[in-house]
mmCIF file of the N, C-alpha and C atoms, coordinates in Angstrom:
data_MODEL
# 
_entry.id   MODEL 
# 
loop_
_atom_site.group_PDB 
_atom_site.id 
_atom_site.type_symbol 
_atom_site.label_atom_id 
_atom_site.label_alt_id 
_atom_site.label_comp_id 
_atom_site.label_asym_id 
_atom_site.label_entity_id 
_atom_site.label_seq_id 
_atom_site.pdbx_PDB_ins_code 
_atom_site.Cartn_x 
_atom_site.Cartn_y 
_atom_site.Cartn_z 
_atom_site.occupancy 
_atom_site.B_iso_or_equiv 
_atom_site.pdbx_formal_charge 
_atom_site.auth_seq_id 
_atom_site.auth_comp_id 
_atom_site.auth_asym_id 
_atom_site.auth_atom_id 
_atom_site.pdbx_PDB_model_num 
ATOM 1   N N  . UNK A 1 1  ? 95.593 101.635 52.842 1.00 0.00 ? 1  UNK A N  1 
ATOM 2   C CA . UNK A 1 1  ? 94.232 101.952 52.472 1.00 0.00 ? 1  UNK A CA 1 
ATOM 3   C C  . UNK A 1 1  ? 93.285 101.510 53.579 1.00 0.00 ? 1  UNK A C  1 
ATOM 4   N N  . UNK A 1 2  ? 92.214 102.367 53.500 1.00 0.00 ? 2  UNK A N  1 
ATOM 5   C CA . UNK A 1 2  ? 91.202 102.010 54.596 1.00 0.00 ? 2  UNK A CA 1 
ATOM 6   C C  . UNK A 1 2  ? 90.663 101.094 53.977 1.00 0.00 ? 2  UNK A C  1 
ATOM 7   N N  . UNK A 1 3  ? 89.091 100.101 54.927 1.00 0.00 ? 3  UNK A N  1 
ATOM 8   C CA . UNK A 1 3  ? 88.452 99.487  54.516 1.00 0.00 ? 3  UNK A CA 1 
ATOM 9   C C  . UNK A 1 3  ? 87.701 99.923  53.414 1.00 0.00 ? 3  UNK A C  1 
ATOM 10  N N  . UNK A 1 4  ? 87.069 101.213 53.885 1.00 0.00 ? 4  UNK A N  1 
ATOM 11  C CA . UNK A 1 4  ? 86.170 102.030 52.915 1.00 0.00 ? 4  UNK A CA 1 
ATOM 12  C C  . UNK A 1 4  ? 86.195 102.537 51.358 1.00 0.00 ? 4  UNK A C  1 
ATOM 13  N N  . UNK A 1 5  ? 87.996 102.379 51.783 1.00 0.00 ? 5  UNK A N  1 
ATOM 14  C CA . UNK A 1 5  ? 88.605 102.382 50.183 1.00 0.00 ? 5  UNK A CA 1 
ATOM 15  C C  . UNK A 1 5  ? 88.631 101.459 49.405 1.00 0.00 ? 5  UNK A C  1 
ATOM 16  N N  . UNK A 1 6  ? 88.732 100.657 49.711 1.00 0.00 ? 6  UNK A N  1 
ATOM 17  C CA . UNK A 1 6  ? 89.304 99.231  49.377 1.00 0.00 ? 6  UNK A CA 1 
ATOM 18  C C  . UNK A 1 6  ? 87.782 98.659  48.872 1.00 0.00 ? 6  UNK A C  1 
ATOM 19  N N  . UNK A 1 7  ? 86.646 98.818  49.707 1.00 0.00 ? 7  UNK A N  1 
ATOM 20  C CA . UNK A 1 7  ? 85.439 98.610  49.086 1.00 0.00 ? 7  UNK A CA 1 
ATOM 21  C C  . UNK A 1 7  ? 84.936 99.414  48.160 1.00 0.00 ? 7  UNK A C  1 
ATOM 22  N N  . UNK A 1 8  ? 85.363 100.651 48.216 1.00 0.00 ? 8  UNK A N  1 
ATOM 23  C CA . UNK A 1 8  ? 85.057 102.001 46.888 1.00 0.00 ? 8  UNK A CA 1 
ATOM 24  C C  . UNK A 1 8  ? 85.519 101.239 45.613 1.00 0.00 ? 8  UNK A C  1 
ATOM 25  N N  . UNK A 1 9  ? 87.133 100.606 45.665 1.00 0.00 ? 9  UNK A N  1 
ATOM 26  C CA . UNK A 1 9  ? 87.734 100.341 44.839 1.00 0.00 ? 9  UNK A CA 1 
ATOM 27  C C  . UNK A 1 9  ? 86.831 99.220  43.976 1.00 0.00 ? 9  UNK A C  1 
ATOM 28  N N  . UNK A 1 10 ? 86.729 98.250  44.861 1.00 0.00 ? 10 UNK A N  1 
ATOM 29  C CA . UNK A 1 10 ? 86.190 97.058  44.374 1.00 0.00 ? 10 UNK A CA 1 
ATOM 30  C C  . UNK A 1 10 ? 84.881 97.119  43.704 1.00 0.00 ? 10 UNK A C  1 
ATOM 31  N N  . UNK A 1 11 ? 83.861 97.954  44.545 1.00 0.00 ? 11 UNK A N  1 
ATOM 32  C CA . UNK A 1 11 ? 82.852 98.198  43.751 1.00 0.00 ? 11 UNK A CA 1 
ATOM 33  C C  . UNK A 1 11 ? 83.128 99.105  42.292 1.00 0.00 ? 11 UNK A C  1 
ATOM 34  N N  . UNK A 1 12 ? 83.804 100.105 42.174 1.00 0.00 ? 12 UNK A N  1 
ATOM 35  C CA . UNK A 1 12 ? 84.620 100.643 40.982 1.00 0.00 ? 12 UNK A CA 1 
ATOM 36  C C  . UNK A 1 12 ? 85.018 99.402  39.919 1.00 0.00 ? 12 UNK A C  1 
ATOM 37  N N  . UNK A 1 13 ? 85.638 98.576  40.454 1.00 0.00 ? 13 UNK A N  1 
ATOM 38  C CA . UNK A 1 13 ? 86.045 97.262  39.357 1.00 0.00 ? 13 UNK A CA 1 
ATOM 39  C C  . UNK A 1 13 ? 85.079 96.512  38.805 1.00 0.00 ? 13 UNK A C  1 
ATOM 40  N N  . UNK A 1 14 ? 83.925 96.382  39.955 1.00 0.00 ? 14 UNK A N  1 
ATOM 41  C CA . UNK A 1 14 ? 83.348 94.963  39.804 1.00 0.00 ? 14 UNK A CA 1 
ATOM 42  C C  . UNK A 1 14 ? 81.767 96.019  38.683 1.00 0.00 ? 14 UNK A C  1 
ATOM 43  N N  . UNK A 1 15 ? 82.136 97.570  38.679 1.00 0.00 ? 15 UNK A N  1 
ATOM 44  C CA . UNK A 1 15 ? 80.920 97.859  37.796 1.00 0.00 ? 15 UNK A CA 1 
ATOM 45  C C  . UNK A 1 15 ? 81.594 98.270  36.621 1.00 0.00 ? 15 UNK A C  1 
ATOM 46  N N  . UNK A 1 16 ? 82.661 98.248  36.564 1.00 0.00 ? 16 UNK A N  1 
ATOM 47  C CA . UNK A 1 16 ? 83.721 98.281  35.289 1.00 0.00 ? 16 UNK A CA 1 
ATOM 48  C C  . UNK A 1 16 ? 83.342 96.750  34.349 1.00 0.00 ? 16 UNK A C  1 
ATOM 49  N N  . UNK A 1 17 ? 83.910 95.885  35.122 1.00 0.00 ? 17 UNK A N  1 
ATOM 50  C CA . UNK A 1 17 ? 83.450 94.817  34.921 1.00 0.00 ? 17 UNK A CA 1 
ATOM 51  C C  . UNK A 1 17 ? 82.033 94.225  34.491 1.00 0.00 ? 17 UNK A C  1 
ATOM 52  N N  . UNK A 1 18 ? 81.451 94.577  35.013 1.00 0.00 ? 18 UNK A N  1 
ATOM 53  C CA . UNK A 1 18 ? 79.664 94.637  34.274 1.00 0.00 ? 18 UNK A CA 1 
ATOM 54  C C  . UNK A 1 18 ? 79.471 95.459  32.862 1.00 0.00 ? 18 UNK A C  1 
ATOM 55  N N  . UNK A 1 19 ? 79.894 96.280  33.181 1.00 0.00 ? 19 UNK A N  1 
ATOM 56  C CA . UNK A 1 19 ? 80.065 97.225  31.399 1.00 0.00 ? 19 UNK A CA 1 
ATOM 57  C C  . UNK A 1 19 ? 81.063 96.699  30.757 1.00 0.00 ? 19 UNK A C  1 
ATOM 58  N N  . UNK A 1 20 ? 81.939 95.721  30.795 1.00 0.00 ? 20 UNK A N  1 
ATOM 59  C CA . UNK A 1 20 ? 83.054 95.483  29.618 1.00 0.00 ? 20 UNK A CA 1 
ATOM 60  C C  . UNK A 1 20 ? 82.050 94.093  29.328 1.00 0.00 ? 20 UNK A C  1 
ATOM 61  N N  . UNK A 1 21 ? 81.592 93.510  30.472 1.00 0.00 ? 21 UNK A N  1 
ATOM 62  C CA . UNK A 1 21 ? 80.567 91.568  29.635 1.00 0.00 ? 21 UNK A CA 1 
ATOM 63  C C  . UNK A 1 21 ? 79.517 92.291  29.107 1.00 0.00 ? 21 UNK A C  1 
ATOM 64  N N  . UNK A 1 22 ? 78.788 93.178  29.393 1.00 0.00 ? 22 UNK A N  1 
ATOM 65  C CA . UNK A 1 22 ? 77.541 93.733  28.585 1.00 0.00 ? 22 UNK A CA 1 
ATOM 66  C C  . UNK A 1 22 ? 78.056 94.272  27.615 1.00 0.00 ? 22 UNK A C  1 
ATOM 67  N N  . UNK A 1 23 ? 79.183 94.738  27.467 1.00 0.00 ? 23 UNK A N  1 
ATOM 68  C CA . UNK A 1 23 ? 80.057 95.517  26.033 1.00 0.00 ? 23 UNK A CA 1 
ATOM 69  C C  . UNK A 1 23 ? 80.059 94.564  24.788 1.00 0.00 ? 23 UNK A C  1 
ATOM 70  N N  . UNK A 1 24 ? 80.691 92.736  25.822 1.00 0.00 ? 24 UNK A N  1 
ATOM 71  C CA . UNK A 1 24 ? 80.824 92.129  24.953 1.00 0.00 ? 24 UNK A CA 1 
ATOM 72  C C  . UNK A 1 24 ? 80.041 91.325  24.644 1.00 0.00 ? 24 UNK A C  1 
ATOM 73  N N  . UNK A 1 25 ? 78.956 91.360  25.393 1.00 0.00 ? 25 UNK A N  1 
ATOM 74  C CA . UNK A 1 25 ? 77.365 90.301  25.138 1.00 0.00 ? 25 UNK A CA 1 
ATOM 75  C C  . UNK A 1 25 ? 77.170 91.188  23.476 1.00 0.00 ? 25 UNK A C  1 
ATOM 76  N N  . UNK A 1 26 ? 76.820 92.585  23.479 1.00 0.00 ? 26 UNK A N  1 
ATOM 77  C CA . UNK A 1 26 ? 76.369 93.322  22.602 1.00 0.00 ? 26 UNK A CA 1 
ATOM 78  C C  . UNK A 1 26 ? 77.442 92.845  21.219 1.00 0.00 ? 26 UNK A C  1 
ATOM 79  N N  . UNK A 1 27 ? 78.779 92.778  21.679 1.00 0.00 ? 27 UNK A N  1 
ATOM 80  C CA . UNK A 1 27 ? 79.509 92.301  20.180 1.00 0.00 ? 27 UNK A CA 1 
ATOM 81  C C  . UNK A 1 27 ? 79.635 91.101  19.605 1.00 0.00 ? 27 UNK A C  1 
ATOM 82  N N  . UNK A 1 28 ? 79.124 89.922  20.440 1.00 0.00 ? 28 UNK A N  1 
ATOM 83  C CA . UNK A 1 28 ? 78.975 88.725  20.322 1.00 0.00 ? 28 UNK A CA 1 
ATOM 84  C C  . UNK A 1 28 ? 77.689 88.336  19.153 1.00 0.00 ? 28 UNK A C  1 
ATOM 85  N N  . UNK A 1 29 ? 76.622 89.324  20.110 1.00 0.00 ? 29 UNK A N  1 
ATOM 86  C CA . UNK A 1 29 ? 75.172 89.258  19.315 1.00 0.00 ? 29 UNK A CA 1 
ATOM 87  C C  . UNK A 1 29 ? 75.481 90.028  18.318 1.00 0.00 ? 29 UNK A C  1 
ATOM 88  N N  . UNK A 1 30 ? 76.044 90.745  18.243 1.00 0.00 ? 30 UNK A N  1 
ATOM 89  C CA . UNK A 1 30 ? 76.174 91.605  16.604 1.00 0.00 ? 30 UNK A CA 1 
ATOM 90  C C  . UNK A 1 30 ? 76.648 91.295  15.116 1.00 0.00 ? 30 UNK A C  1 
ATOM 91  N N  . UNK A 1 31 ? 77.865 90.369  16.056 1.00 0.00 ? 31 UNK A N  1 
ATOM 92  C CA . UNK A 1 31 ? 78.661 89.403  15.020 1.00 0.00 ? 31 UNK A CA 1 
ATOM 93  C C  . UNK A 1 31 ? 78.030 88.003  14.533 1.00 0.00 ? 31 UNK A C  1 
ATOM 94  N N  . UNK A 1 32 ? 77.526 87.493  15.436 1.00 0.00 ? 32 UNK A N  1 
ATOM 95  C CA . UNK A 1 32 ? 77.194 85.955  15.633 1.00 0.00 ? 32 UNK A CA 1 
ATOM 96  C C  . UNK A 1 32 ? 76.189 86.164  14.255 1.00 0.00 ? 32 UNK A C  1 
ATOM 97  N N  . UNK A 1 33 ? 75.986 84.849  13.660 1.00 0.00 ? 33 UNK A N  1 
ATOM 98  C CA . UNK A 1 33 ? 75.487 84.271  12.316 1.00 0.00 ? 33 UNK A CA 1 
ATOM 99  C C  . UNK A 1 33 ? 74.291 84.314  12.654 1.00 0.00 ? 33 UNK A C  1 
ATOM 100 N N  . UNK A 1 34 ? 73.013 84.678  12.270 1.00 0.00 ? 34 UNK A N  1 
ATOM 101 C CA . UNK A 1 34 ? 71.960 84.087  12.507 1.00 0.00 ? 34 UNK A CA 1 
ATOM 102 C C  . UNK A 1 34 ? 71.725 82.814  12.060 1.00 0.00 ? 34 UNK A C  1 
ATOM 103 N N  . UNK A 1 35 ? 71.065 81.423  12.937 1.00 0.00 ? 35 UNK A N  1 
ATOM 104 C CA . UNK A 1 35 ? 71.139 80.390  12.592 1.00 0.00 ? 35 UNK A CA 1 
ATOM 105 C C  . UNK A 1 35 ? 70.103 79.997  11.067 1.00 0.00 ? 35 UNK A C  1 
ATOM 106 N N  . UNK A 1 36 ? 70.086 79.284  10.736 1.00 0.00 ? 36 UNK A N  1 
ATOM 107 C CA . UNK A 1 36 ? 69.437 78.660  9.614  1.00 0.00 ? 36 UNK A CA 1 
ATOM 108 C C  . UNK A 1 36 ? 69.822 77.529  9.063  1.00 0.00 ? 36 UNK A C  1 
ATOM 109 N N  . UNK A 1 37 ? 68.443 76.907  8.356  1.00 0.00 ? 37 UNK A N  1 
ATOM 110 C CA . UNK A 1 37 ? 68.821 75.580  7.855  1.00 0.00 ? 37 UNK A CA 1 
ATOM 111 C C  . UNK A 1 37 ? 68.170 74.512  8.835  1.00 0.00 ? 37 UNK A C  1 
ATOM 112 N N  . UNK A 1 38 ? 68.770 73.467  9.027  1.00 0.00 ? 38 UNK A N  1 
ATOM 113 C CA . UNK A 1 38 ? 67.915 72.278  9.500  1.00 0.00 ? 38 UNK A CA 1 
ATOM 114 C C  . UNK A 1 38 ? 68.505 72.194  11.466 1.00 0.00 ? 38 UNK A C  1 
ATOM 115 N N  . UNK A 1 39 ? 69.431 72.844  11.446 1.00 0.00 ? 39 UNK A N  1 
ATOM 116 C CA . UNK A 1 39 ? 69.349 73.135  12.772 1.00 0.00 ? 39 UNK A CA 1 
ATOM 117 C C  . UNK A 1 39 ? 68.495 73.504  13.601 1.00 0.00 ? 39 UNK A C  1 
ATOM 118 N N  . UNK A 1 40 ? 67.318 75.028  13.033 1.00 0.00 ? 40 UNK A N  1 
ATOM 119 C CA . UNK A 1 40 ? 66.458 75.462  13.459 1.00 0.00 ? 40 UNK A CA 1 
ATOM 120 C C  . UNK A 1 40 ? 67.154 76.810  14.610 1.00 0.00 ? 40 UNK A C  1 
ATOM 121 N N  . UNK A 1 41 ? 66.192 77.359  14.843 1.00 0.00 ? 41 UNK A N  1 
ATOM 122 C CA . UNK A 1 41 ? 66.321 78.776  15.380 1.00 0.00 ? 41 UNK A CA 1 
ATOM 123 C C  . UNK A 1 41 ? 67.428 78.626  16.797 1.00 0.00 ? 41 UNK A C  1 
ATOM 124 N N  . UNK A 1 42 ? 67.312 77.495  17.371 1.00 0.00 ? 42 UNK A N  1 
ATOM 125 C CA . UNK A 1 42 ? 67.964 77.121  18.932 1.00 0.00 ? 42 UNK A CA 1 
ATOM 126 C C  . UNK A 1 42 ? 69.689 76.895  18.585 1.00 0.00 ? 42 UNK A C  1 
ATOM 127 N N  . UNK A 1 43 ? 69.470 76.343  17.072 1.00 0.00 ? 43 UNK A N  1 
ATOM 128 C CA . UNK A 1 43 ? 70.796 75.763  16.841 1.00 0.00 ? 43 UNK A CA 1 
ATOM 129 C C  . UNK A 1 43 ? 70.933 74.333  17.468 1.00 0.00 ? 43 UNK A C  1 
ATOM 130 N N  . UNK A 1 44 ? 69.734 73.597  17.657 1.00 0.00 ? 44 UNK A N  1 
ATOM 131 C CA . UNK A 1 44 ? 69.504 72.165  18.270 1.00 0.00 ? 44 UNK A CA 1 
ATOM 132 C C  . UNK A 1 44 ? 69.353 71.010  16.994 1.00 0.00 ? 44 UNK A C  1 
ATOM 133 N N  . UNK A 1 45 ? 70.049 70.262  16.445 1.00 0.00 ? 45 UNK A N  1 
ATOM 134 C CA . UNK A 1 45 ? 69.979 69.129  15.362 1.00 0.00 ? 45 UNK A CA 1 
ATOM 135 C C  . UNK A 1 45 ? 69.082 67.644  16.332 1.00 0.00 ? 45 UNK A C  1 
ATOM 136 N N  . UNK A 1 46 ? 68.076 67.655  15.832 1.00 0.00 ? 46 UNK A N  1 
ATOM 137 C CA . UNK A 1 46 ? 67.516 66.243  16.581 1.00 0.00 ? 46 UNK A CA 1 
ATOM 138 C C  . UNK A 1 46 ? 67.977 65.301  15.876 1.00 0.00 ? 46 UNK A C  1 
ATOM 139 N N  . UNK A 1 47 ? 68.307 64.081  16.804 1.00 0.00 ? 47 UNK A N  1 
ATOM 140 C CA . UNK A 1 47 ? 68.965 62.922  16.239 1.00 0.00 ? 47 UNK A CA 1 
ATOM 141 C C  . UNK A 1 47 ? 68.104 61.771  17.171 1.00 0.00 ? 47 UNK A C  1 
ATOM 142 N N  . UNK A 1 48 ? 67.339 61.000  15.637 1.00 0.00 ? 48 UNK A N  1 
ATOM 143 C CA . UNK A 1 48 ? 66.462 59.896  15.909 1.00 0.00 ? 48 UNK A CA 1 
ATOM 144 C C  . UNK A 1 48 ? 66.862 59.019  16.667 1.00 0.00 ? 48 UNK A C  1 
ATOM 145 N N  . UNK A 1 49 ? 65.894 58.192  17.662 1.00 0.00 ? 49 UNK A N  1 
ATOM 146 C CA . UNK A 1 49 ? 65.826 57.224  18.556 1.00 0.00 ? 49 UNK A CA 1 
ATOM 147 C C  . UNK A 1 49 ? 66.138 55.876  17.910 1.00 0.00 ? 49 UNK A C  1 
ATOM 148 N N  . UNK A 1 50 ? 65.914 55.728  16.348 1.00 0.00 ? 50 UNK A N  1 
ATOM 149 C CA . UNK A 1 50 ? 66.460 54.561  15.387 1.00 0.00 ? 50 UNK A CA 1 
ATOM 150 C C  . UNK A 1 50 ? 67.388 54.263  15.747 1.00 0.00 ? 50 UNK A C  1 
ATOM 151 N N  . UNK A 1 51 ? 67.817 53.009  15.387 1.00 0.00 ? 51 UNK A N  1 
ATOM 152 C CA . UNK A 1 51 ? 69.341 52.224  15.547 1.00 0.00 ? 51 UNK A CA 1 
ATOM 153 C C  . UNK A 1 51 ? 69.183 52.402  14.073 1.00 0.00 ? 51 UNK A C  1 
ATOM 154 N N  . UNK A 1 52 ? 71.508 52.773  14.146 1.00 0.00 ? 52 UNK A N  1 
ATOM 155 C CA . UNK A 1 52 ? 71.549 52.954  12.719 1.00 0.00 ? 52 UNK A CA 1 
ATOM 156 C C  . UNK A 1 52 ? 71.344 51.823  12.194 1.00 0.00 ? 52 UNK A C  1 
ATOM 157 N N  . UNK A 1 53 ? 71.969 51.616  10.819 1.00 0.00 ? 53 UNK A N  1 
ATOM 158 C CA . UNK A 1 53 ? 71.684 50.615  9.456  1.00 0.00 ? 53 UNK A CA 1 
ATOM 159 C C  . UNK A 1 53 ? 73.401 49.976  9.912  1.00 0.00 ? 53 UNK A C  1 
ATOM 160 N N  . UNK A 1 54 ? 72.572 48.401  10.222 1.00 0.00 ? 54 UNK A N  1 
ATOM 161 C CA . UNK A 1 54 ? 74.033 47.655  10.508 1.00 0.00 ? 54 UNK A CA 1 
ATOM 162 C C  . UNK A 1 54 ? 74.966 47.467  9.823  1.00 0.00 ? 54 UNK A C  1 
ATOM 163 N N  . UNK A 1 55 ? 74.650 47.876  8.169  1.00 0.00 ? 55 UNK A N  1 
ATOM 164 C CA . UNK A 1 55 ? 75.161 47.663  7.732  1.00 0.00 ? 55 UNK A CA 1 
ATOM 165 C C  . UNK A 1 55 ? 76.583 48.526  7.236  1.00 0.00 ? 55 UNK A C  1 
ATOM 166 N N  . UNK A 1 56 ? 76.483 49.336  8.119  1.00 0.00 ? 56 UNK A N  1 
ATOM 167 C CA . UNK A 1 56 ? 77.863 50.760  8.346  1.00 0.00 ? 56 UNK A CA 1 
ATOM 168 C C  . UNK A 1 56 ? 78.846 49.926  9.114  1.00 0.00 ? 56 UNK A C  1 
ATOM 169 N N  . UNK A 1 57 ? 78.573 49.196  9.948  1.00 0.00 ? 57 UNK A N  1 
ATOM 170 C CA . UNK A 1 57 ? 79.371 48.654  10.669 1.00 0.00 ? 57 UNK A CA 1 
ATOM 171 C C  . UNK A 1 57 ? 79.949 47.329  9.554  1.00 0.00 ? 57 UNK A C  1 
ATOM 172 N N  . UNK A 1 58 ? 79.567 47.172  8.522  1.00 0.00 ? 58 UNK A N  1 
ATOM 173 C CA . UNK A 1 58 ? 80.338 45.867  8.018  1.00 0.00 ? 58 UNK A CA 1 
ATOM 174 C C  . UNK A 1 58 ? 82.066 45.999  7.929  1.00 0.00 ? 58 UNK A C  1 
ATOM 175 N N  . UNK A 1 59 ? 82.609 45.171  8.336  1.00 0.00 ? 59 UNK A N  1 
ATOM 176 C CA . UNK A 1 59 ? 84.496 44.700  7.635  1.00 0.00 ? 59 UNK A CA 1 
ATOM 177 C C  . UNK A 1 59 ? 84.974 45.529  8.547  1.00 0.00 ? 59 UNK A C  1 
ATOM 178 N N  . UNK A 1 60 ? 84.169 46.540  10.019 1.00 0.00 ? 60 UNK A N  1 
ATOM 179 C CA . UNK A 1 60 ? 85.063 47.378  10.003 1.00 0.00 ? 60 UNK A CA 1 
ATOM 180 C C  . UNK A 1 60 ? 85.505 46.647  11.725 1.00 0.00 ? 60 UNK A C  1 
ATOM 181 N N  . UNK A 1 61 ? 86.330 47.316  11.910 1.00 0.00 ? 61 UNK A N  1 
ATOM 182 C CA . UNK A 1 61 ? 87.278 46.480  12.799 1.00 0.00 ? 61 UNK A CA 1 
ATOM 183 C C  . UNK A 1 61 ? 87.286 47.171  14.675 1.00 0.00 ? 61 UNK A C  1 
ATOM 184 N N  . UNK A 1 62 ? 87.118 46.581  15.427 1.00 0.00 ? 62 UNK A N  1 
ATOM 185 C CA . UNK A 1 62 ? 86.708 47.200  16.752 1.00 0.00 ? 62 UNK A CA 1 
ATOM 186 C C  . UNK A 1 62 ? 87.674 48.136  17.482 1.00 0.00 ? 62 UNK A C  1 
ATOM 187 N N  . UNK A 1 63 ? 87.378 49.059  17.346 1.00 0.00 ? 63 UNK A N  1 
ATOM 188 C CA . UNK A 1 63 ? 88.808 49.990  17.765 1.00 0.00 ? 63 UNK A CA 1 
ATOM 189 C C  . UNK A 1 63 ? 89.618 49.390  19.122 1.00 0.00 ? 63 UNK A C  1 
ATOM 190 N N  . UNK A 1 64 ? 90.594 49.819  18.960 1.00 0.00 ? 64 UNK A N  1 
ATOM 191 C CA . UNK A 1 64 ? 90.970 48.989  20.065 1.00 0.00 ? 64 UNK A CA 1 
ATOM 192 C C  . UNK A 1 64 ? 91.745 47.709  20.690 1.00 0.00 ? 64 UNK A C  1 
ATOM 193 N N  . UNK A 1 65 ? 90.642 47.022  19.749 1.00 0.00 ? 65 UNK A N  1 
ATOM 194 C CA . UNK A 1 65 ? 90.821 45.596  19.968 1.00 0.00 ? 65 UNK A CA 1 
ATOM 195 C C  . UNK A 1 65 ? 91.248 44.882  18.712 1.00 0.00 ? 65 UNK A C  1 
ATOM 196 N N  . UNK A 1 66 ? 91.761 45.541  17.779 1.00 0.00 ? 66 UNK A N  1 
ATOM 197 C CA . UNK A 1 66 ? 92.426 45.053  16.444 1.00 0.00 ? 66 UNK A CA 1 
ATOM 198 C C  . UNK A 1 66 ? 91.407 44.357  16.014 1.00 0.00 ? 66 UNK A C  1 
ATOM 199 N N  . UNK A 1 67 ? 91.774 43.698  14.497 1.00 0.00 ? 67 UNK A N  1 
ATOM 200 C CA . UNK A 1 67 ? 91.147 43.103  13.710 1.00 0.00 ? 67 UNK A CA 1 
ATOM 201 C C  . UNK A 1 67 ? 90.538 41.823  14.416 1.00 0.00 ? 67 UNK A C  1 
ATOM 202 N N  . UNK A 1 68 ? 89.097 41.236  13.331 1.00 0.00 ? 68 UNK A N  1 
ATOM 203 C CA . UNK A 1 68 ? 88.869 40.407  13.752 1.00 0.00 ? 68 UNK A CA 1 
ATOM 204 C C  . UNK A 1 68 ? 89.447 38.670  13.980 1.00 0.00 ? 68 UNK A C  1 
ATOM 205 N N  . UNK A 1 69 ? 90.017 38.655  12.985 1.00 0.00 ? 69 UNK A N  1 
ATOM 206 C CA . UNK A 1 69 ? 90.667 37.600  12.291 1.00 0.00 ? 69 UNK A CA 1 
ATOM 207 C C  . UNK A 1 69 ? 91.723 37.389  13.229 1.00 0.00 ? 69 UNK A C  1 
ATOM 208 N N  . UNK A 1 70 ? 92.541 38.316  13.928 1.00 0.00 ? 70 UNK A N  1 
ATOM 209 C CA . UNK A 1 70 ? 94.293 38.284  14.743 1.00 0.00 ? 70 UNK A CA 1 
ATOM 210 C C  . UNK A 1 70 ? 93.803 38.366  16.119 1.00 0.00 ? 70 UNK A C  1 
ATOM 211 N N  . UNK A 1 71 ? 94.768 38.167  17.043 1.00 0.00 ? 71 UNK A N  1 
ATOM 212 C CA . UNK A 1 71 ? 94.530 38.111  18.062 1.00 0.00 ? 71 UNK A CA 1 
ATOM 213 C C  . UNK A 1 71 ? 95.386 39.056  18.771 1.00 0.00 ? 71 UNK A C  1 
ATOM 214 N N  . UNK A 1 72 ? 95.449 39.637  19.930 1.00 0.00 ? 72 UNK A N  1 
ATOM 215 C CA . UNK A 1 72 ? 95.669 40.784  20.473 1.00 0.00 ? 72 UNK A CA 1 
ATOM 216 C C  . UNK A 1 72 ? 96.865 40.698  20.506 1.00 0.00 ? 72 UNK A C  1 
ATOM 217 N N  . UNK A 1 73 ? 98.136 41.335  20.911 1.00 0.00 ? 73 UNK A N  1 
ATOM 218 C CA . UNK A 1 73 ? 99.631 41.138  21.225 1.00 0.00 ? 73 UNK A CA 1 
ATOM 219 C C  . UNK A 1 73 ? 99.510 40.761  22.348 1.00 0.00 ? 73 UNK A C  1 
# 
């Protein structure tokens, strides 16, 4: 093959290729859920600058590092 071909070709693929992701942008958006609920339109959940409630953390044990009470192997 010549050069000329070989670039015919490629441009042939690479606009094939543009119509099959715009094919599938269009089936993505068609299918996809519209969001709702407390997510909001972005699908973004804000999560407060608060420190949680210490008290979630009671009895529970440091991953990792085993219980409090024993000592490591």
């Amino acid at each position: 093959m010549s050069l000329q071909d070989d670039l015919t070709a490629v441009r042939r693929n690479l606009n094939e290729l543009v119509r099959s992701v715009e094919r599938l942008e269009r089936d993505v958006a068609r299918q996809a859920p519209t969001p709702s609920g407390p997510a909001g339109p972005e699908g973004m959940v804000t999560v407060p600058d608060t420190p949680y409630d210490s008290t979630l953390w009671t009895d529970s044990d440091d991953e990792g590092l085993g219980a409090r009470d024993r000592r490591a192997p």
